[in-house]
DRENDO-1510 file (C-alpha; in Angstrom, 1 decimal, always signed):
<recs>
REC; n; res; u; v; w
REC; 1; UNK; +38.1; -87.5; -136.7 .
REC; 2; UNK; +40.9; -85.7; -137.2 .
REC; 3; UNK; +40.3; -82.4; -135.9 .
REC; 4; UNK; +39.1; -84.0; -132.1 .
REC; 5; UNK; +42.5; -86.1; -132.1 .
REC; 6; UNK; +44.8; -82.8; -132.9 .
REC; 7; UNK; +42.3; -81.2; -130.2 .
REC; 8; UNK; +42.3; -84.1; -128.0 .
REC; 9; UNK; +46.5; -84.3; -127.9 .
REC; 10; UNK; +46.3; -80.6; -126.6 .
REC; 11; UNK; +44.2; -81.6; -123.3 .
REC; 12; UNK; +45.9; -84.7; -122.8 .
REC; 13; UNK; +49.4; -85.6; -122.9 .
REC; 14; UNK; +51.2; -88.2; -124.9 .
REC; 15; UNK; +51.2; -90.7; -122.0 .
REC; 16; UNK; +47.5; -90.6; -121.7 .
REC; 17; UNK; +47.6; -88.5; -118.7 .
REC; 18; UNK; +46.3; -84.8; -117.8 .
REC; 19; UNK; +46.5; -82.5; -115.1 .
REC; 20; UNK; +43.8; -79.9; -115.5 .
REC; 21; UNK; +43.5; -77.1; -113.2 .
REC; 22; UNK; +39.5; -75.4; -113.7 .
REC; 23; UNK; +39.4; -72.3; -113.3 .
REC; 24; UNK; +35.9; -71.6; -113.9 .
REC; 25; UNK; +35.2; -70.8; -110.0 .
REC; 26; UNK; +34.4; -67.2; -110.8 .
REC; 27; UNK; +30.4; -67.5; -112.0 .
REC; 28; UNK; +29.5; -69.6; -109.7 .
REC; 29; UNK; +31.3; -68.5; -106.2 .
REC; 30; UNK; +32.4; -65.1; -107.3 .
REC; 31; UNK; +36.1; -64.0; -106.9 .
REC; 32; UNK; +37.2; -66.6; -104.5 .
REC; 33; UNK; +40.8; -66.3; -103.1 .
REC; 34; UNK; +43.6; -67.0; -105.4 .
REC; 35; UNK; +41.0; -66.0; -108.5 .
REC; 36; UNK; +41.0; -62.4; -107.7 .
REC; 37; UNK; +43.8; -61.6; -110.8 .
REC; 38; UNK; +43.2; -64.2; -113.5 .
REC; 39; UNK; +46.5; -63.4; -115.3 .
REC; 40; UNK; +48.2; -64.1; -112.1 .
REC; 41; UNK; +46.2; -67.3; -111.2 .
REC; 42; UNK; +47.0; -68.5; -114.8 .
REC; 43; UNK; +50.4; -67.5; -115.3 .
REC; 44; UNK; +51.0; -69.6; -112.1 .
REC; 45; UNK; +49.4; -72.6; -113.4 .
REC; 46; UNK; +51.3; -72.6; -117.2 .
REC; 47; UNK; +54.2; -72.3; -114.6 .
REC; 48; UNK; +52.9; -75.2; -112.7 .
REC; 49; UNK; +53.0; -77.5; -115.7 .
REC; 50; UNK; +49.1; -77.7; -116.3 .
REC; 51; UNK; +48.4; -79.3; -119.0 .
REC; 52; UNK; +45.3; -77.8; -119.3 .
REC; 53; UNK; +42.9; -75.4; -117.9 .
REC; 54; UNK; +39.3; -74.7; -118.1 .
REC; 55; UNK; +37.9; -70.9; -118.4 .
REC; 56; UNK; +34.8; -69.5; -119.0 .
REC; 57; UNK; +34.6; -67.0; -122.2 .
REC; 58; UNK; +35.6; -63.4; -120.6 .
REC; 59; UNK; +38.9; -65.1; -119.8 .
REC; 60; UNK; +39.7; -66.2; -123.0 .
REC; 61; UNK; +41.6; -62.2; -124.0 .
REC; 62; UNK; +43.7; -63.0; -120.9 .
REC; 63; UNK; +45.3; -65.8; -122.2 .
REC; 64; UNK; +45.9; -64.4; -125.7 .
REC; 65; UNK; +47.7; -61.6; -124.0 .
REC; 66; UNK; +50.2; -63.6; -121.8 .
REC; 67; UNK; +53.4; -64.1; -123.3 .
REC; 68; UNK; +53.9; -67.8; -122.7 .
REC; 69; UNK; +53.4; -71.0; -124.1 .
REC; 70; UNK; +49.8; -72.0; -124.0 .
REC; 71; UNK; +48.0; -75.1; -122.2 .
REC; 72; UNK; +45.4; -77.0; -123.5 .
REC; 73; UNK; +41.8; -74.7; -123.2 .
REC; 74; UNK; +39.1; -75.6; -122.8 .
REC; 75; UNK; +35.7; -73.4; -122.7 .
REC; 76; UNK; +33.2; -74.1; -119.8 .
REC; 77; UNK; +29.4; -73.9; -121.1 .
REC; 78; UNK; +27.6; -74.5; -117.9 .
REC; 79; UNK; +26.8; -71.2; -115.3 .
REC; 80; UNK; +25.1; -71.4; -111.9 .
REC; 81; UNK; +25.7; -69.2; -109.1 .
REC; 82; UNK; +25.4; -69.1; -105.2 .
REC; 83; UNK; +23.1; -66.1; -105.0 .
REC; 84; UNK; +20.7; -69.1; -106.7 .
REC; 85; UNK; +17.9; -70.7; -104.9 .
REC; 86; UNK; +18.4; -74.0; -106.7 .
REC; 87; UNK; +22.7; -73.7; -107.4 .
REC; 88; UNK; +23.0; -77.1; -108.7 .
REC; 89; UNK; +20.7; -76.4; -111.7 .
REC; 90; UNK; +23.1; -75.8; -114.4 .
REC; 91; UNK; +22.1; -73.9; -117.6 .
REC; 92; UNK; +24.2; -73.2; -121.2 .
REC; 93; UNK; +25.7; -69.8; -121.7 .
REC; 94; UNK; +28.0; -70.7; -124.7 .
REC; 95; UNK; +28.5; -72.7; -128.1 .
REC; 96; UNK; +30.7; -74.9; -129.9 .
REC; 97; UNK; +30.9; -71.9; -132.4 .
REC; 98; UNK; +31.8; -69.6; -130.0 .
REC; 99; UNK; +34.4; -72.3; -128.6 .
REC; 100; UNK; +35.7; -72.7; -132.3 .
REC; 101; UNK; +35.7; -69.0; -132.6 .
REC; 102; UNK; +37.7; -68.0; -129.2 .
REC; 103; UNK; +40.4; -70.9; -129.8 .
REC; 104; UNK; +39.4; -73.7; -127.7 .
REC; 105; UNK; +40.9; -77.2; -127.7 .
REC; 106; UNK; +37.4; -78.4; -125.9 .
REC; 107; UNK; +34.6; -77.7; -124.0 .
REC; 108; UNK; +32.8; -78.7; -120.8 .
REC; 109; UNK; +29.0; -79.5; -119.7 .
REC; 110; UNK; +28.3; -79.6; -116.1 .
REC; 111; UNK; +25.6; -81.9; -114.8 .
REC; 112; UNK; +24.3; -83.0; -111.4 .
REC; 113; UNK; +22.3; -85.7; -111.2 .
REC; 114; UNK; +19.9; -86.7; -108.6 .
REC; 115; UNK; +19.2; -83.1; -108.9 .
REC; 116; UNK; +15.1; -81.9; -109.6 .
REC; 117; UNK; +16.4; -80.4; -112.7 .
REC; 118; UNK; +18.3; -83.4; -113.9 .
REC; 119; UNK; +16.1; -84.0; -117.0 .
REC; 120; UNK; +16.8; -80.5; -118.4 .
REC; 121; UNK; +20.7; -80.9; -117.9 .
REC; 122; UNK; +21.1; -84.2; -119.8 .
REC; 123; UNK; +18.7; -82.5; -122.3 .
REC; 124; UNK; +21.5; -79.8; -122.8 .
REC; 125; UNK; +24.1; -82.4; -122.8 .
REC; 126; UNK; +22.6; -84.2; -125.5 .
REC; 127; UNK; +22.1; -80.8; -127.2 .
REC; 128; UNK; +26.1; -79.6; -127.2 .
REC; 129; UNK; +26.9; -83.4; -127.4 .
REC; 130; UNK; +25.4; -83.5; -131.3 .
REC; 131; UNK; +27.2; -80.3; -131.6 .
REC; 132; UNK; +30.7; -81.4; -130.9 .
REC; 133; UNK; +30.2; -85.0; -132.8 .
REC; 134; UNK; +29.2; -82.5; -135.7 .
REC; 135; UNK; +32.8; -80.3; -135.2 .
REC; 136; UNK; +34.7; -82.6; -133.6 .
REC; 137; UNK; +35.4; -80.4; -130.8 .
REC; 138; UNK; +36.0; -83.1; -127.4 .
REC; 139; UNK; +33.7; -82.7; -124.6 .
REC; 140; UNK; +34.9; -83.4; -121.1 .
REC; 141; UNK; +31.5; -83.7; -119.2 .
REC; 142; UNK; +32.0; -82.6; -115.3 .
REC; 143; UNK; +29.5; -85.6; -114.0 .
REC; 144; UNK; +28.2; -85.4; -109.9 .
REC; 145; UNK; +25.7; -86.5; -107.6 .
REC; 146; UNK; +24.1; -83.3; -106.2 .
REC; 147; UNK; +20.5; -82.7; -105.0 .
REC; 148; UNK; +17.9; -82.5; -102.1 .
REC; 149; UNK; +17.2; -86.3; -102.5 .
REC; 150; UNK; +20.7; -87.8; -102.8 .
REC; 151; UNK; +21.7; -89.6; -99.8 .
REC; 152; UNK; +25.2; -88.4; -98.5 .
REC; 153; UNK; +27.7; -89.2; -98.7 .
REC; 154; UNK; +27.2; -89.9; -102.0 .
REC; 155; UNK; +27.7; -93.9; -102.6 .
REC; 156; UNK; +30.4; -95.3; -104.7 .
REC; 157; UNK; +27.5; -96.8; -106.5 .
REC; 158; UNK; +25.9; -93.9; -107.8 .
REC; 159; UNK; +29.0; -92.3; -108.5 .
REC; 160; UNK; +29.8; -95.3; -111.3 .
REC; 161; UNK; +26.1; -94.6; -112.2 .
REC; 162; UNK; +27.0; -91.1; -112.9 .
REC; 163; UNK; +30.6; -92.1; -114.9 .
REC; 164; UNK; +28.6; -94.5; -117.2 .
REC; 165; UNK; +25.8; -91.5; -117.9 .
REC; 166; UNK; +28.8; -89.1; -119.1 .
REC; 167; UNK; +30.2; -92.3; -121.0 .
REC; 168; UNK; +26.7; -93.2; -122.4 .
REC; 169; UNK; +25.9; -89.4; -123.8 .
REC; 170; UNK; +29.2; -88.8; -125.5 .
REC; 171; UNK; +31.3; -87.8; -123.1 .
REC; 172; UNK; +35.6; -87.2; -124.3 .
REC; 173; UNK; +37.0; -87.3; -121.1 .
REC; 174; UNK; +35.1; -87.2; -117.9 .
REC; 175; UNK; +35.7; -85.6; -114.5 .
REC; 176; UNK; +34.1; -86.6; -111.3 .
REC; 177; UNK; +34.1; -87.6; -107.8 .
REC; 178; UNK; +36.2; -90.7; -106.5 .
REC; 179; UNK; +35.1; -93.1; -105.1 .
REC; 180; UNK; +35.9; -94.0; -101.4 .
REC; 181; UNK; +36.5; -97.5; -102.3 .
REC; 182; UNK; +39.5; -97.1; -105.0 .
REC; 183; UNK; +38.6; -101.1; -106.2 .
REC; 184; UNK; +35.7; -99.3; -107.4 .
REC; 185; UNK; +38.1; -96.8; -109.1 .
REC; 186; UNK; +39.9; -99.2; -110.8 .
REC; 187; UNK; +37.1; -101.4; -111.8 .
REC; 188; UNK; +35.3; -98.4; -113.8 .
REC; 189; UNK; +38.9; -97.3; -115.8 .
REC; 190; UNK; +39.8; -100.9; -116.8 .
REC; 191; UNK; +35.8; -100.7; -118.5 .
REC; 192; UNK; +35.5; -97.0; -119.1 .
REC; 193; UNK; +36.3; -96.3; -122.9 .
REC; 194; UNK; +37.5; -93.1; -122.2 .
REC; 195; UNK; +39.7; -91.1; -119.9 .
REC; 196; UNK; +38.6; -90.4; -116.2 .
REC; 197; UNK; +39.3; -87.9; -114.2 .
REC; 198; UNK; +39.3; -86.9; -110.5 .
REC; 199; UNK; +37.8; -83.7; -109.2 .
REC; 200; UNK; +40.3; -82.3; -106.5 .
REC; 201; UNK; +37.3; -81.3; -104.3 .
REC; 202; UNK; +37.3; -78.4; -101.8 .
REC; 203; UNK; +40.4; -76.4; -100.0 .
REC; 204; UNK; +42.3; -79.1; -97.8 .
REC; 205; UNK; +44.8; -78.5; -95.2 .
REC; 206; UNK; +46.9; -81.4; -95.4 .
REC; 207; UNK; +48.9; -81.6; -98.5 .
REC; 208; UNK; +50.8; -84.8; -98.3 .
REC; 209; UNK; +47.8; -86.6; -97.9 .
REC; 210; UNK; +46.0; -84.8; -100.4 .
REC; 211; UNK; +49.1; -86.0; -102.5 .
REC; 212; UNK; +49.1; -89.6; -101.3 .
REC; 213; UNK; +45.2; -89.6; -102.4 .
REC; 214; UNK; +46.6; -88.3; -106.0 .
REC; 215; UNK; +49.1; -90.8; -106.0 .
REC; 216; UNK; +46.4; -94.0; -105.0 .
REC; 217; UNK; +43.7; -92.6; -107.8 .
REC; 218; UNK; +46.3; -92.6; -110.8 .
REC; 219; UNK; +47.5; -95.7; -108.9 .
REC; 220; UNK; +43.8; -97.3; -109.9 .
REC; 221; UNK; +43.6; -96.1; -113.2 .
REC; 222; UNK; +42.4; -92.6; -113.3 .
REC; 223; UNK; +43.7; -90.8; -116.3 .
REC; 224; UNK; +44.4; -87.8; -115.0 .
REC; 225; UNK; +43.1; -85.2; -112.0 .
REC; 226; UNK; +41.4; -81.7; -112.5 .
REC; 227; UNK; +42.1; -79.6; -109.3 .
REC; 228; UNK; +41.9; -76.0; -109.1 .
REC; 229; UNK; +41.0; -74.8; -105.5 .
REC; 230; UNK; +44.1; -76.8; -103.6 .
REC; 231; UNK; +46.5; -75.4; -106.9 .
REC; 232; UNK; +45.5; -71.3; -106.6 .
REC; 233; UNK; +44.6; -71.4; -103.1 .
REC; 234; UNK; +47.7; -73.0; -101.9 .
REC; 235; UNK; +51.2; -70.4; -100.6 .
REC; 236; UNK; +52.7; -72.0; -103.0 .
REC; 237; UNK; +50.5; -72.7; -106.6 .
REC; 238; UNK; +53.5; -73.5; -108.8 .
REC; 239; UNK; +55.1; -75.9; -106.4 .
REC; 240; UNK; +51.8; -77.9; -105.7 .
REC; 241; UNK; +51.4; -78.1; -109.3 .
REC; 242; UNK; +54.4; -79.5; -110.2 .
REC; 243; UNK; +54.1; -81.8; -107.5 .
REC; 244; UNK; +51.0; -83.1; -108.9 .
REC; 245; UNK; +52.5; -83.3; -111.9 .
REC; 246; UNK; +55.2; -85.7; -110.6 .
REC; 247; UNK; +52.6; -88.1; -109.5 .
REC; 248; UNK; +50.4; -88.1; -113.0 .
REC; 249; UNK; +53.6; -87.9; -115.4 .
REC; 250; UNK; +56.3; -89.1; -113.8 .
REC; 251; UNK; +55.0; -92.4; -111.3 .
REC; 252; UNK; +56.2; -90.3; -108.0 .
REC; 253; UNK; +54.4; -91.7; -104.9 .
REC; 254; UNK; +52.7; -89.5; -102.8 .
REC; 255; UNK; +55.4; -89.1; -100.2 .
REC; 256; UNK; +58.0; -88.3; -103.0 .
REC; 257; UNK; +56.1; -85.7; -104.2 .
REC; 258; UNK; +55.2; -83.9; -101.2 .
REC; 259; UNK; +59.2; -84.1; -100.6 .
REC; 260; UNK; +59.4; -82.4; -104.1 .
REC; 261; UNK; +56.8; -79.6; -103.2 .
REC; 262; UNK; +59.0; -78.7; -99.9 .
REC; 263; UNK; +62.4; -78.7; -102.1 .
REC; 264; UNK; +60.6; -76.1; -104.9 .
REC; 265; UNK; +58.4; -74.5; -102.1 .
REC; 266; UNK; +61.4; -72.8; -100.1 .
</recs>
């Protein structure tokens, strides 16, 4: 197992925490704002203090031609796009070998359950899952609730469903939705053999809360948080990074982080 432990201490850090910032927008909504230069968007989140970020292939050159010290990487297999009918079925467009070839430290499967298509993405997660036990690359699986017959908001309930499907099929680390009730939370780390954590969701406008919710999921037990669109859509990327940052590596409450993202933001 040693190869996925030297791997592993890349995408998380030595207190057991992660911040990950995905950047893996670009198949699926196109060149949103703040991903329209790549090297800019990832220069800003090295800066930020990511310790990780998550790229499809083509960005891969990019990060071999900045000049800095390099985050954890991990390669994204799963592609869908808007122009789709069906968007939430997710379908492979890469390899483990291809991940060992191009550098990574890990890769990612995206699955939506709930969905029509479900039985064909846990079929592909099963698939790359062998794959990685066989070249001990880690697999974070991105794990949601999405389809025309899932009741919304999604329930707390099928959200724990969805954590123990990722943890049941192999998953390394896995990223998902919190839920509302953070007992819930802290009730599926304190059982969950491995690391969870927290999708940042969509663009929001208020950032000290957004920190406070940080600061109350790491709070419960989440191992880390992967947030891309409130890092490279924000005025100030680098700041709200390393704000973030504060709360998952250093204990800072929400509050005291926002305070820090003002300081570094003027």
């Amino acid at each position: 197992m040693t190869g996925k432990i030297i791997r592993l201490k890349r995408i998380i850090g030595r207190d057991g925490k992660t911040v990950i910032t995905p950047m893996d927008h670009g198949v699926s909504c196109g060149p949103i704002a703040g991903l329209e230069d790549m090297k800019l968007a990832l220069t800003r989140a090295i800066g930020g203090g990511a310790d990780t970020v998550i790229l499809h292939k083509g960005n891969f050159k990019m990060l071999s031609d900045l000049d800095l010290p390099l985050p954890g990487i991990i390669l994204h297999l799963s592609a869908s796009t808007q122009l789709s009918l069906d968007f939430h079925r997710k379908v492979i467009v890469g390899s483990i070998e291809e991940a060992i070839r191009l550098g990574a430290d890990g890769v990612s499967v995206h699955i939506n359950l709930g969905n029509e298509n479900e039985h064909a993405m846990l079929e592909d997660l099963g698939a790359v899952g062998e794959e990685c036990r066989r070249w001990l690359m880690p697999l974070l699986v991105m794990v949601y609730v999405r389809g025309l017959n899932v009741e919304q908001p999604v329930s707390d309930k099928a959200i724990a469903h969805a954590v123990r499907v990722a943890w049941e099929l192999g998953a390394d680390v896995i990223k998902t939705a919190a839920p509302k009730d953070l007992e819930v939370l802290e009730q599926l780390a304190s059982y969950c053999p491995v690391p969870i954590v927290i999708a940042g969701g969509g663009k929001v406008k208020d950032v000290r809360e957004f920190l406070e919710r940080v600061s109350g999921w790491i709070g419960a037990g989440a191992r880390g948080v992967a947030i891309g669109r409130n890092v490279f859509q924000d005025r100030s990327p680098v700041s709200f990074l390393k704000a973030v940052c504060s709360i998952v590596h250093e204990g800072l409450s929400g509050n005291e982080a926002y305070q820090r993202y003002l300081d570094l933001a003027e």
